[in-house]
N, C-alpha and C positions, 0 to 999 in steps of 0.2 A: 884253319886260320883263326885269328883272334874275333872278341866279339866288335874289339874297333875296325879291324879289316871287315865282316861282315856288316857293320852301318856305315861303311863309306863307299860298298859294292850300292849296297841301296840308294845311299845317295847318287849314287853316277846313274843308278837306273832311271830311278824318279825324275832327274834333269835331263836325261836324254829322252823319256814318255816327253817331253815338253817341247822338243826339239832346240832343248840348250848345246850348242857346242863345247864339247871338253876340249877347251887347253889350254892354255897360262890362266885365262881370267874363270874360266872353268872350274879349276882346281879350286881357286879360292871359293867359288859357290858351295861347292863339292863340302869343303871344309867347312865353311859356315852351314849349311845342312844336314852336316856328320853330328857337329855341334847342338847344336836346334834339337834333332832327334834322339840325341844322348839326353838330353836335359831333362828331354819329355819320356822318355823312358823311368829314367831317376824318382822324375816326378810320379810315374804310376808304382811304380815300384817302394813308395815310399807312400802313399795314399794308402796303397789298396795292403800292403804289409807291415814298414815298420809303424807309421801313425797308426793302425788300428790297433796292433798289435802292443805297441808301445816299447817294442824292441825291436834289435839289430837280427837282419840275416844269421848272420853267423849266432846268435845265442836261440833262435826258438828252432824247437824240434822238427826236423823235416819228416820223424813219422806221425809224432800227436802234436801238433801244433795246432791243430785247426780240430782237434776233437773235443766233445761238449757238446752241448745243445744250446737253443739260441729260443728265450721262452718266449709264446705267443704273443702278439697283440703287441701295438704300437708303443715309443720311450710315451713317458710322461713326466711333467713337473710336479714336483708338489708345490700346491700351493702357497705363500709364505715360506717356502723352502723349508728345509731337514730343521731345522732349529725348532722350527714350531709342531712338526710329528713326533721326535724326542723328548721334547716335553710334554706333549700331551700322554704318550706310550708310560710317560715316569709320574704321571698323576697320583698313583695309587702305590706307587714302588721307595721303598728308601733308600736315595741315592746319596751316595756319599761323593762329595766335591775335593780335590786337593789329594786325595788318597791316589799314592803310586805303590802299589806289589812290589816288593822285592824279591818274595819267596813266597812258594806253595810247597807248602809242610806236609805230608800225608803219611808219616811216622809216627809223633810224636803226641797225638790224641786218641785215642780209643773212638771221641765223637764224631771222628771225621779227620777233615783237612783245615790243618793250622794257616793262615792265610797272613804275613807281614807286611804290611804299610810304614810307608813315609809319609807324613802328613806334612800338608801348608805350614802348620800350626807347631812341626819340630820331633815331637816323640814319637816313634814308633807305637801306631795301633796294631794288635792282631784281634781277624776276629775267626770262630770257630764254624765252618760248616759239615754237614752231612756231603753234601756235592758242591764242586765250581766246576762255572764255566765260562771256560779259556776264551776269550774271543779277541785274540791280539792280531793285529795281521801279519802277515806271514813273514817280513821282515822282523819283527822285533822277536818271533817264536824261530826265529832262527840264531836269535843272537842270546835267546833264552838258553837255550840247549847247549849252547859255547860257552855258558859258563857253569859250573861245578856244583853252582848255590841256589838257582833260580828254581829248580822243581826237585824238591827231595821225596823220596824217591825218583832220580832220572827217568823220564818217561821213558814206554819201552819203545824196541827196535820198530812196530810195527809202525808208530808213527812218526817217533824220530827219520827215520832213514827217509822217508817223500817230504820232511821239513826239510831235509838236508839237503835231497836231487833237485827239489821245486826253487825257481827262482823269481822274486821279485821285479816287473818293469818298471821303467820310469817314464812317465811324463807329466811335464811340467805346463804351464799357461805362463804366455804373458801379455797382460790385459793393459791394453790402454784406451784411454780415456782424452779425446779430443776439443778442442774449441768448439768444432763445426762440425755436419759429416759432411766430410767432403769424398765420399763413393756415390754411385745413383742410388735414391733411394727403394726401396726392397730388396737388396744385396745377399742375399746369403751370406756368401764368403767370399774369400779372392786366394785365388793359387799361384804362385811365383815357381815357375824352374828355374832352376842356374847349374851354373857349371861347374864341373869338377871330374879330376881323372881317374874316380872306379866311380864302378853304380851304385855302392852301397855305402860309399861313406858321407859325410858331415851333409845333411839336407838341411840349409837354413832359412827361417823364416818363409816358407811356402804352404803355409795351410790356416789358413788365417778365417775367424769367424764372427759375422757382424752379430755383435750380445745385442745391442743398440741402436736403434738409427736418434731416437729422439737426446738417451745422453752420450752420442758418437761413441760409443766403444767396439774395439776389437781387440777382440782374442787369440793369440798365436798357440796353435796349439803343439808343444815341440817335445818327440818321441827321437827312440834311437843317439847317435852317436850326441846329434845336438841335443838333448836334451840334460846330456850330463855335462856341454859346455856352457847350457844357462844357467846351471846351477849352480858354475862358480859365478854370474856375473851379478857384480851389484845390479839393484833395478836402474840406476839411471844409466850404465854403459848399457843394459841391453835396451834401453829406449833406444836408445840414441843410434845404435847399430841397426833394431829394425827401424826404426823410422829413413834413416838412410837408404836402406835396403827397398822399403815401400816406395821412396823419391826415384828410386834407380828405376823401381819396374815401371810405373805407372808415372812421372813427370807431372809434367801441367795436364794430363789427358781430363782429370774428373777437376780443374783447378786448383792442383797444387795439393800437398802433403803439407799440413800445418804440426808446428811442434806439439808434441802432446803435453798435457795439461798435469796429468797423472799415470802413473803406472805400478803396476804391481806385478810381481813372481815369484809364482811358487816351488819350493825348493823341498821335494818329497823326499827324494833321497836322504836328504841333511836331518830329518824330522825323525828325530830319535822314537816317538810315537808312532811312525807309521814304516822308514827307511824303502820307501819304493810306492809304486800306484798302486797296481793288484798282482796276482800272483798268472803266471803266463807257464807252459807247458816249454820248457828249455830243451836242449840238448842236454842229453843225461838222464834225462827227468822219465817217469812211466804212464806218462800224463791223466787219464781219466783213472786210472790203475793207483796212482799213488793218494789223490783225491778218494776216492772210496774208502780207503785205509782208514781216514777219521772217522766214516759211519759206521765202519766196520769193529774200530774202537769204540766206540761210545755204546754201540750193541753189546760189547761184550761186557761192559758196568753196568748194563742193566737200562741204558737210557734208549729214548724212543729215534 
């Protein structure tokens, strides 16, 4: 049978453990319970794969999706966040601001690798090294290699070919920002299921995380199918979508959903700088296998 005939066998079990009678007013239980159980399905299914993952079922690899390592010892913040380690790390380093790469020249110097920028400031810099290194993410080094001009000499096949198989996730946030908090306070998060007719498609606004209790914000954090429909929405349609959505699941229970104040979303895919979150083990892809290829490249120039 299908997997819907299989949660509605359940359903009928579960109601008759109770000693609910199946029949006309039954069924409708039946259905509402078929319902109920679908959604919480959806919802772990979408927790525990596409949100972590940051993709859909159908694109991560069902042999190396879940290969890698996961490095010791608990997340952490940094303090004053990344802004203030970036700058401390570039104390002693000459960084050049407004400089965008066109092209990596490795023909046409004897010294090295001819390096072209486009500056803030209009004219083309180039400047000359013995080594560069590449540290694009793996969106933008995939749209490098698609075009004819961007690395001369064409990188070879060993790395090209796991740029090409390897693909880019996306997820997005959208952060809003309240009058009040009106959730109880120490909240975590809050999880919304809802409905819809496969298990794997559009999961909206269900994984939600309190940034805040004192300046009321929450965070939606949105992977998989939705996450490439927040990315066409202006910020004020997808307030105003979750916030309705928040009013749908939870009513007056914690006193009402107030409009929000501010919102903000981020749109990675769009970001010509980055085009995706981080890079995830696809279908196609050779997972820890294609990965190794860059150390394995870089060994053979000589680097560590």
């Amino acid at each position: 049978g299908t997997f819907a005939e299989w949660l509605e066998f359940r359903a009928r079990r579960a109601l008759e453990s109770t000693g609910t009678e199946i029949g006309v007013a039954g069924n409708d239980e039946v259905r509402r319970l078929t319902e109920q159980t679908a959604a919480l399905f959806r919802l772990r299914i979408y927790h525990d794969l596409e949100n972590y993952e940051g993709c859909t079922l159908e694109t991560i690899s069902l042999r190396h999706g879940y290969e890698g390592q996961i490095l010791p010892g608990p997340n952490a913040e940094v303090e004053g966040g990344y802004g203030g380690l970036v700058a401390r790390l570039a104390e002693e380093v000459d960084v050049r601001l407004g400089h965008e790469v066109t092209r990596v020249d490795g023909r046409t110097d004897k010294e090295g690798f001819r390096v072209h920028c486009l500056t803030s400031e209009g004219p083309e810099r180039v400047f000359v090294a013995r080594r560069v290194i590449v540290a694009l993410p793996l969106g933008v080094l995939k749209e490098a290699i698609s075009s004819s001009s961007f690395f001369d000499p064409p990188l070879p096949d060993l790395i090209a070919g796991p740029i090409s198989r390897l693909e880019m996730c996306l997820m997005n946030k959208v952060e809003l920002r309240f009058p009040r908090r009106w959730w109880p306070p120490g909240l975590a998060g809050l999880n919304i299921a809802t409905r819809a007719d496969d298990l794997v498609g559009d999961q909206p606004w269900s994984h939600w995380v309190v940034e805040s209790d004192e300046a009321a914000v929450i965070v939606c954090y949105a992977s998989g199918r939705f996450a490439e429909r927040v990315e066409r929405m202006p910020d004020d349609e997808a307030a105003a979508e979750a916030t309705a959505l928040l009013r749908l699941a939870y009513g007056e229970e914690f006193g009402g959903v107030p409009d929000p104040i501010a919102a903000n979303v981020t749109r990675w895919r769009s970001d010509r700088h980055a085009r995706g979150s981080w890079t995830i083990f696809n279908a196609g892809s050779r997972g820890v296998e294609d990965v190794r290829a860059f150390w394995v490249h870089n060994r053979g120039r000589g680097e560590s």
